[in-house]
MARBAKOL-245716 format. One record per residue (C-alpha): residue number from 1; residue in one letter; x, y, z. Coordinates in nm, 4 decimals, m for minus. Each point is the difference from the previous one (the first is absolute). Example, Ala and Ser with C-alpha at 12.3 -4.5 7.8 and 13.67 -1.06 7.14 Angstrom:
BEGIN
{1 "A" {1.2300 m0.4500 0.7800}},
{2 "S" {0.1370 0.3440 m0.0660}},
# end
This chain:
BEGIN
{1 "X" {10.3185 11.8452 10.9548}},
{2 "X" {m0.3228 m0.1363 m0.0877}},
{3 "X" {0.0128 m0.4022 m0.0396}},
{4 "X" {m0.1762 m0.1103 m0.3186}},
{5 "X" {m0.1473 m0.3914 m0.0470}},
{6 "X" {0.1096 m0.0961 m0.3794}},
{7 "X" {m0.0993 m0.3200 m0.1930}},
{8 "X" {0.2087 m0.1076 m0.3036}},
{9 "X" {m0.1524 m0.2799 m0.2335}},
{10 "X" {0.1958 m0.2079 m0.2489}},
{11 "X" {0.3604 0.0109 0.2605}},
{12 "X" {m0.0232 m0.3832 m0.0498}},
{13 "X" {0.0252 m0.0428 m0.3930}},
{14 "X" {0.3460 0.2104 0.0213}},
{15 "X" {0.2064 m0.2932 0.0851}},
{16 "X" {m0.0792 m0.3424 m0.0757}},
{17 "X" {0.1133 m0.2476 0.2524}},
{18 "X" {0.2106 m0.2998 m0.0581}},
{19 "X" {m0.2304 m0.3096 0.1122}},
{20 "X" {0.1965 m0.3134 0.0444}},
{21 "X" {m0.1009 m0.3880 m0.0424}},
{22 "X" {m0.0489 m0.1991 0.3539}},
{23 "X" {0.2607 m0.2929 m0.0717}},
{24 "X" {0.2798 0.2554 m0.1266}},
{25 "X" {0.3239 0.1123 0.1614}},
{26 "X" {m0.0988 0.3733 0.0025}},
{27 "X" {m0.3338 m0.0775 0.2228}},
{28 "X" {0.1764 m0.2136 0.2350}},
{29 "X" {0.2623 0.2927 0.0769}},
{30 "X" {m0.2880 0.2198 0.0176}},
{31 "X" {m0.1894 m0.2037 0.3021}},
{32 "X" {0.3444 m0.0355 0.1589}},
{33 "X" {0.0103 0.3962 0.0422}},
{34 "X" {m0.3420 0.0539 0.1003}},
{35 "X" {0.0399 m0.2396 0.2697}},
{36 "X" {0.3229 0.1846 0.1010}},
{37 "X" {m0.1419 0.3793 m0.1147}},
{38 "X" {m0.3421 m0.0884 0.1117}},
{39 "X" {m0.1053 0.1483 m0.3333}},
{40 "X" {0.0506 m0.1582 m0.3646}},
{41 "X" {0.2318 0.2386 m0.2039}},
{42 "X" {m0.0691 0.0201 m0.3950}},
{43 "X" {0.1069 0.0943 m0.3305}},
{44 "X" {m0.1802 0.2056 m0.1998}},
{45 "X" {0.0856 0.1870 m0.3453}},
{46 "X" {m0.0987 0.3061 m0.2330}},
{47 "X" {0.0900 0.0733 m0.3726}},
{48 "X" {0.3483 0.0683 m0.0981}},
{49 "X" {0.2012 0.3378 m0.0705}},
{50 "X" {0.0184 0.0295 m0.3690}},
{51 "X" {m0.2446 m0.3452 m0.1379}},
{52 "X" {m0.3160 m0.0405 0.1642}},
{53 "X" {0.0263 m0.3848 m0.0306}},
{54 "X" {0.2936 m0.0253 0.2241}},
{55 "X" {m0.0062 m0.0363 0.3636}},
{56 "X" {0.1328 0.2896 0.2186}},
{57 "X" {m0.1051 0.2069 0.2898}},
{58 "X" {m0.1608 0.2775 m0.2009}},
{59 "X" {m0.3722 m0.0024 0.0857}},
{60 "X" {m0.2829 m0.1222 m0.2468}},
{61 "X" {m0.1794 0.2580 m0.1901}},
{62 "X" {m0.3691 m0.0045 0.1476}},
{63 "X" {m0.1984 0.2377 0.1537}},
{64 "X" {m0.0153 0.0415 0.3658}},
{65 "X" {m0.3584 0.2464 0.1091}},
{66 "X" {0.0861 0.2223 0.2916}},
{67 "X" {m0.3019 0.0720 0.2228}},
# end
């Protein structure tokens, strides 16, 4: 089999990550685990199932150019 290079564009406005304030509770669980990971973990979130305004898993609706 023949190996290929491919580029996709636009794989980052899929999800939208969940960015959190520096004095809250959330960030200071998050620096805990990346000092015990040795990588920060996050949250991110698409569109929902059946309404588009909800929060869910199901990927946003924007293009993503294959090369």
């Amino acid at each position: 089999a023949d190996l290929v290079p491919v580029y996709s564009f636009g794989e980052n406005e899929v999800y939208k990550q969940l960015i959190f304030d520096d004095d809250s509770w959330w960030r200071t669980v998050q620096k805990r685990l990346q000092k015990i990971l040795g990588f920060a973990p996050c949250l991110f979130h698409g569109c929902g199932l059946f309404f588009p305004e909800s929060w869910g898993l199901v990927p946003y609706c924007k293009p993503i150019t294959t090369v």
